[in-house]
C-alpha positions in Angstrom: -16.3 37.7 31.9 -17.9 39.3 28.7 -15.9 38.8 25.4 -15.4 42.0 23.1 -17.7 42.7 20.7 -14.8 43.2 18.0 -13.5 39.6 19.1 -16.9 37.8 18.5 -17.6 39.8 15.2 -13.6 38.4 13.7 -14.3 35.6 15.1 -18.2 35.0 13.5 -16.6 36.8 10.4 -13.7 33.7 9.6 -16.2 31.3 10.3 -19.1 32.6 7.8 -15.9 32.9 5.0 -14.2 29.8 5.7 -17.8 28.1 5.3 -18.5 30.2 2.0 -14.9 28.7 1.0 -16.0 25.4 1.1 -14.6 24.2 4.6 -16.8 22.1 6.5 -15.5 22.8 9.6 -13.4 26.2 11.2 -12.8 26.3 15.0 -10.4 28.0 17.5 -7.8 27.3 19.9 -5.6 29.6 22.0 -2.1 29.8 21.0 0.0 27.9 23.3 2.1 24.9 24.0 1.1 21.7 24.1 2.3 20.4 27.1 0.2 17.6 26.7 1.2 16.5 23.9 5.3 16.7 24.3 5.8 13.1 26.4 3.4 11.1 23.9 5.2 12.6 21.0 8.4 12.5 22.4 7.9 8.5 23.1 6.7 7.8 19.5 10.1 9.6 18.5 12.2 7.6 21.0 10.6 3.9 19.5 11.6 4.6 15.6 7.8 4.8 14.6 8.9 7.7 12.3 10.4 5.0 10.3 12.7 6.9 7.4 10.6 10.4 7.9 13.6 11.9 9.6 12.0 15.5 9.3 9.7 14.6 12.0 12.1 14.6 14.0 13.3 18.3 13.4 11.7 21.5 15.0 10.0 19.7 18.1 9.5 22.9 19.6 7.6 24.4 17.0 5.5 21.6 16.7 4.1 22.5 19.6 4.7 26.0 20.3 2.8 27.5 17.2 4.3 31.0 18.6 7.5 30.2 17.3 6.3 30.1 13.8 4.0 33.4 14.2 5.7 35.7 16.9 2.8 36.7 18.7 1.0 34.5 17.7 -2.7 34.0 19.9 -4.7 32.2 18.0 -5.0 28.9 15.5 -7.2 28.2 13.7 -8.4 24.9 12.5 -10.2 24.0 9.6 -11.3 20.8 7.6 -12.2 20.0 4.0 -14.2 17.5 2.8 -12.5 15.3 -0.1 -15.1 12.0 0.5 -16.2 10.8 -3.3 -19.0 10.3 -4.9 -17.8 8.1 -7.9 -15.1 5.6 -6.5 -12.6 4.3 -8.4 -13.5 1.0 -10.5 -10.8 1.1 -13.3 -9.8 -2.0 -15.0 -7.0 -2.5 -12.6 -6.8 -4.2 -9.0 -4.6 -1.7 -8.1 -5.6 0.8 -5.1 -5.1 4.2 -4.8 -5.9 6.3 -1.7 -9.6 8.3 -1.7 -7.7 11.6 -1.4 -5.8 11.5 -5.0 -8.4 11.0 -7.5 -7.8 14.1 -8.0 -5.6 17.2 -8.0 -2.7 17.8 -5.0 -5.0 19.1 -2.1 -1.9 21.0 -0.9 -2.4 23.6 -3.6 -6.3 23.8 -3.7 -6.8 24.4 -0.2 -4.1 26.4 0.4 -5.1 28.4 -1.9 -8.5 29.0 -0.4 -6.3 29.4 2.9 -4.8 32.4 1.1 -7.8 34.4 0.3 -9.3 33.7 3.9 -6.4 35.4 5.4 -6.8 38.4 2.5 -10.5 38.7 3.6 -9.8 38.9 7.0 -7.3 41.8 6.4 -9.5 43.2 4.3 -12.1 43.7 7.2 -9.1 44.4 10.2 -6.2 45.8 8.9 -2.6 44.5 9.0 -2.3 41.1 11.4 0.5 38.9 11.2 -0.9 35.0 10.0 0.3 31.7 8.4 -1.2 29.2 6.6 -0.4 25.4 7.1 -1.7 22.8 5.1 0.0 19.5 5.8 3.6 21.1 4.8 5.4 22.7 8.3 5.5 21.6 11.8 2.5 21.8 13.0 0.9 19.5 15.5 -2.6 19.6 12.9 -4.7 16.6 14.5 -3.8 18.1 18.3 -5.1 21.1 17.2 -7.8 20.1 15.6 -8.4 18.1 18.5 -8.2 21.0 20.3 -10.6 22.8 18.9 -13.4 20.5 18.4 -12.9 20.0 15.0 -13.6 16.2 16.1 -11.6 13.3 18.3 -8.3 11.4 17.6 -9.7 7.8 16.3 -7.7 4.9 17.5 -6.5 5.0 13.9 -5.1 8.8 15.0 -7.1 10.1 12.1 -9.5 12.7 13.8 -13.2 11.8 13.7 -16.3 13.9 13.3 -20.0 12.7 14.3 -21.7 14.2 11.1 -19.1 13.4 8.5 -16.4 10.6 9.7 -12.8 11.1 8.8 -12.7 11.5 5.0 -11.4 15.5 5.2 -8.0 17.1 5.0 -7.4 19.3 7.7 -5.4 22.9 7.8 -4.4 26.0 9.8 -4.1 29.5 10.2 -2.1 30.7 12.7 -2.3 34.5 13.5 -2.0 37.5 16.0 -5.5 37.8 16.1 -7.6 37.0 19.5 -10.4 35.3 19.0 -12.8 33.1 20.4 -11.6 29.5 21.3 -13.6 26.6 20.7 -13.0 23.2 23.3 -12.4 19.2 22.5 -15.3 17.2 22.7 -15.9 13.8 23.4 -14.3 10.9 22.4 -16.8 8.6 20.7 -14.7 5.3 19.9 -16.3 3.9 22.8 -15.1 -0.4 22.5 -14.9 -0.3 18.5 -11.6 -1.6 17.7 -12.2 -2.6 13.9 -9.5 -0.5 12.7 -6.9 -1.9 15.1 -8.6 -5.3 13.4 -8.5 -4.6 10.0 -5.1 -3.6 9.2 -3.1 -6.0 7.4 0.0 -5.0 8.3 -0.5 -3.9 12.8 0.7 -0.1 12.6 -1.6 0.3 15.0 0.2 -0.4 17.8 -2.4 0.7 20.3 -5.4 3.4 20.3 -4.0 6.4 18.4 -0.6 5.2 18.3 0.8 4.3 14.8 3.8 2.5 14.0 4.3 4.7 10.7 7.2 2.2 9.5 4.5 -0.3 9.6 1.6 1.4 7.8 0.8 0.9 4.5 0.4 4.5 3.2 4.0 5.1 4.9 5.6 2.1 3.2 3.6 3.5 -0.5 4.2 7.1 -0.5 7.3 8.1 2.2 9.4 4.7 2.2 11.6 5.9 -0.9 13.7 2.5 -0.5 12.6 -1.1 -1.4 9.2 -2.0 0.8 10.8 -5.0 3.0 9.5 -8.5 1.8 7.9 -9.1 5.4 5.3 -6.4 4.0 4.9 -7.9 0.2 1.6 -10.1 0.9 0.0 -7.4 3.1 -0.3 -4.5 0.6 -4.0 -5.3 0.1 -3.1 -4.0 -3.7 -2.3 -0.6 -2.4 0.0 1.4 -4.8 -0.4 4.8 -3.0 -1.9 5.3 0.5 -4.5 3.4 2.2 -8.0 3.5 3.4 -8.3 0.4 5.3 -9.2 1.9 8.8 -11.3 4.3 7.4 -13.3 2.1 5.2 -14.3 0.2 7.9 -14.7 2.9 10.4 -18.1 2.6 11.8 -18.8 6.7 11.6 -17.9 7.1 8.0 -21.2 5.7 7.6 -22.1 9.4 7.9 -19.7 10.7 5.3 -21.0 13.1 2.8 -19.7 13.6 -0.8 -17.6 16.1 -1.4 -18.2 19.2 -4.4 -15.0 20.7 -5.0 -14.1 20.3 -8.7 -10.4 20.0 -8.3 -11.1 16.4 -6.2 -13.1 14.6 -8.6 -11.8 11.4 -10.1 -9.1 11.9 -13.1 -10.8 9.5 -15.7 -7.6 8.7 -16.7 -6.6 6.5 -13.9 -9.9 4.5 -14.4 -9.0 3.8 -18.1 -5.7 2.0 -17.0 -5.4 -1.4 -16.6 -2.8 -3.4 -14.9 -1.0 -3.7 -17.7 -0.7 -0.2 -18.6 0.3 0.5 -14.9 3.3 -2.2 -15.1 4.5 -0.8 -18.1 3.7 2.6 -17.5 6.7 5.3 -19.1 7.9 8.2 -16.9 6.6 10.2 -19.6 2.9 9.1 -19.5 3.2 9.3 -15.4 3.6 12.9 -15.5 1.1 13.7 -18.4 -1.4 11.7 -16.1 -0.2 12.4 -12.5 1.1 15.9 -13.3 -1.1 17.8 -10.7 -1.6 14.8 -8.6 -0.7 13.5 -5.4 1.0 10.9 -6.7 3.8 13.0 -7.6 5.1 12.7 -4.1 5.9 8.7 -4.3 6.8 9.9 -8.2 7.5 7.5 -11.0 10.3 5.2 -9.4 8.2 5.4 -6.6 4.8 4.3 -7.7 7.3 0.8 -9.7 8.7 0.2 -6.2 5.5 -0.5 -5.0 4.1 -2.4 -8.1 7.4 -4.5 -7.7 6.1 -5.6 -4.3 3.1 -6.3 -4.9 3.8 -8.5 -8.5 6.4 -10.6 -5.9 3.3 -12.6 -4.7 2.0 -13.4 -8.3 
């Protein structure tokens, strides 16, 4: 069956502008639930891996019926954004951040782009009914992007991509718009299980299933009470996030630097030094951290962490 012109020509149209945005990556799904999905999330629910995140837990449907957050919804969209850096971090400090917060809140700068893809499209159509997600609702992002072909769902759950690893954020449109859909491809994993290895603390329970209480970016950033002592001499010097199983992921061999602006290392964070994070006022947190991720674990939460960690020295 022959697809519409119109449909190929919106279709070609968001992925030429989401490319001239920066993306890396745009493909299609059809709107729809995810049967597949329900059981396996439904499971990880029903064996506490949320840990504290008790908004996981709310609006199942949704996150996995994307036509109950756009009515009509036909199509989503699936899009990633490359945030692998050129200069790592080598500050004074042993402390580790995570990759993805050297610079400003990626929730803002790609939404933002999000924003004026969905302009540009209306632009060139006419009025369509769309939403864009970026990390913030429920929406089941890596089974879409699975989905779509954006890449596979890594034993780590992290989704994988031949050409550029893991190291990218991914976000959605969803909209009223039919389009054409992309498929999944393969799964490349093969018998690599170094992530499984290489995590100090075991959140990886099994391939692509996480024990979230367990993991180390969980226990840094969501975990807003005291990390239990079980975990103390297993942070690795993690302060916010992790990038064990990504570091040692064999296809981030093929990661490629990003160039977005708004990603690249704060010099300030290099400058400090163990000392200057231990004693570290609220005040200086926000002048530093002000458009940062690390205003989600905020001040008390960022000590919390260094009070683990300073329990094995």
């Amino acid at each position: 069956m022959s697809i519409k012109k119109s449909i190929r020509d919106n279709t070609n149209f968001i992925k030429k502008i989401a490319l001239e945005l920066g993306f890396v990556d745009c493909k299609i799904s059809k709107a729809r639930f995810l049967k597949e999905e329900e059981k396996n999330y439904e499971n990880w629910l029903n064996n506490g891996y949320q840990g504290k995140m008790s908004y996981l837990e709310k609006n199942f449907d949704k996150r996995l019926d994307p036509r109950k957050l756009v009515p009509g919804a036909k199509s989503v969209i699936s899009l990633s954004y490359n945030y692998y850096p050129k200069k790592k971090l080598r500050s004074k400090s042993k402390f580790l951040i995570s990759k993805y917060a050297y610079g400003k809140d990626y929730h803002f700068v790609i939404k933002k782009k999000l924003y004026v893809l969905l302009e540009r499209l209306k632009e060139k159509i006419g009025q369509i009914n769309g939403r864009v997600f970026v990390d913030s609702a429920p929406v089941h992002e890596r089974a879409w992007a699975k989905q779509s072909g954006i890449g596979w769902v890594g034993k780590n759950s992290l989704i994988l991509n031949k050409k550029y690893g893991s190291f990218f954020f991914l976000a959605e449109m969803i909209i009223d718009l039919e389009l054409v859909h992309d498929y999944p491809i393969q799964n490349y994993c093969g018998t690599c299980t170094k992530c499984i290895d290489n995590c100090p603390t075991n959140a990886i329970v099994k391939a692509q299933v996480i024990n979230a209480s367990k993991c180390i970016s969980y226990l840094t950033i969501e975990l807003k009470d005291e990390i239990p002592n079980e975990f103390n001499n297993k942070l690795n010097d993690w302060i916010f996030g992790c990038d064990i199983c990504q570091d040692v992921c064999p296809w981030n061999k093929f990661s490629i630097f990003h160039d977005e602006k708004d990603f690249v290392l704060n010099n300030e964070i290099e400058k400090l030094s163990d000392k200057d994070w231990i004693e570290m006022t609220e005040e200086t947190f926000k002048k530093i951290f002000d458009k940062s991720p690390l205003k989600r674990a905020n001040y008390k939460g960022i000590n919390k962490n260094l009070r683990a960690l300073l329990k094995n020295n």
